[in-house]
C-alpha positions in Angstrom: -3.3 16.8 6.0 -4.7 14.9 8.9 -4.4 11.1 10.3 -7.8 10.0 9.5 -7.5 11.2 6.0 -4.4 9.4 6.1 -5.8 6.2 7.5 -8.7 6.1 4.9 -6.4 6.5 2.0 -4.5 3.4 3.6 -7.5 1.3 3.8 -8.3 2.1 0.8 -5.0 1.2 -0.5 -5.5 -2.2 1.2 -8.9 -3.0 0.1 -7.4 -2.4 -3.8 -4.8 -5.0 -2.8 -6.9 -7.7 -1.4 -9.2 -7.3 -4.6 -6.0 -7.4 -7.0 -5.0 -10.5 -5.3 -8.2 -12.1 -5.5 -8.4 -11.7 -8.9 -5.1 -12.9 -9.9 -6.4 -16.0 -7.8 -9.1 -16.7 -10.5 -6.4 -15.4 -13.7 -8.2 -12.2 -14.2 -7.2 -9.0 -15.4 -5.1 -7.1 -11.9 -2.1 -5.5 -12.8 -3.8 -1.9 -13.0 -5.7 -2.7 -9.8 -2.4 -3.1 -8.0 -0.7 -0.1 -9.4 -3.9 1.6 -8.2 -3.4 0.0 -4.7 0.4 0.6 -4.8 0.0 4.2 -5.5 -2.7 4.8 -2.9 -0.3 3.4 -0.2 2.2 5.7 -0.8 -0.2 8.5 -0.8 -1.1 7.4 2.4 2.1 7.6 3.5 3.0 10.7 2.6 -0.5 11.9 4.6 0.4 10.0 7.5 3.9 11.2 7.4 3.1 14.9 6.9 0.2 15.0 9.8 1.8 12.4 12.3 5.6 12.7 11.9 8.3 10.1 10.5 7.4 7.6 13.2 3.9 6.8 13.2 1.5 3.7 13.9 -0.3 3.9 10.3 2.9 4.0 8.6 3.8 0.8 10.2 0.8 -0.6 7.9 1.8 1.3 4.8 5.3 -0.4 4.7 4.3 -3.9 5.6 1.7 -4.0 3.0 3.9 -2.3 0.1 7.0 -4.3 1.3 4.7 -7.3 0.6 3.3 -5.7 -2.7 6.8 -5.5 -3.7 8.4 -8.6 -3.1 5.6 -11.0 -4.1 3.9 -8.9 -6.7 6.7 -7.2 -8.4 9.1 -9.4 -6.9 11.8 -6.5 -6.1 13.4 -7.5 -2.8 15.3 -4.3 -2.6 12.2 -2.3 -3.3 10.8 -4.2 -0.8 13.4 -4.2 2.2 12.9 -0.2 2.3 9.7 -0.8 3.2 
């Protein structure tokens, strides 16, 4: 595994979210889009992880954006205080 793969995997992940959120902003079908974006972040992370250690600056973006995912989208606050 390497960082940029990582990194792409993250934006990605992030890209899926922003769509998902803009189309629960006009009521349209998302759910799936999220679970798409939620799985791709933790794919990232498990790159990132494996190439650039426990402590790493991408990883820093993978749990900010599923921490958010989880408490506003799936509204889990434990879920989302791991992350």
């Amino acid at each position: 595994p390497s960082k940029v793969l990582g990194r792409a995997i993250l934006v990605r992940g992030v890209a899926k979210l922003v769509l998902g959120h803009n189309r629960q902003r006009y009521t349209l079908p998302h759910r799936e889009i999220l679970v798409e974006a939620s799985q791709l972040l933790i794919r990232a992370e498990e790159i990132l992880v494996k190439a650039a250690g426990e402590v790493n600056e991408g990883s820093i973006y993978t749990h900010g954006n599923l921490g958010e995912l989880y408490l506003h989208d799936v509204g889990h606050v434990p879920l989302a205080l791991l992350h």
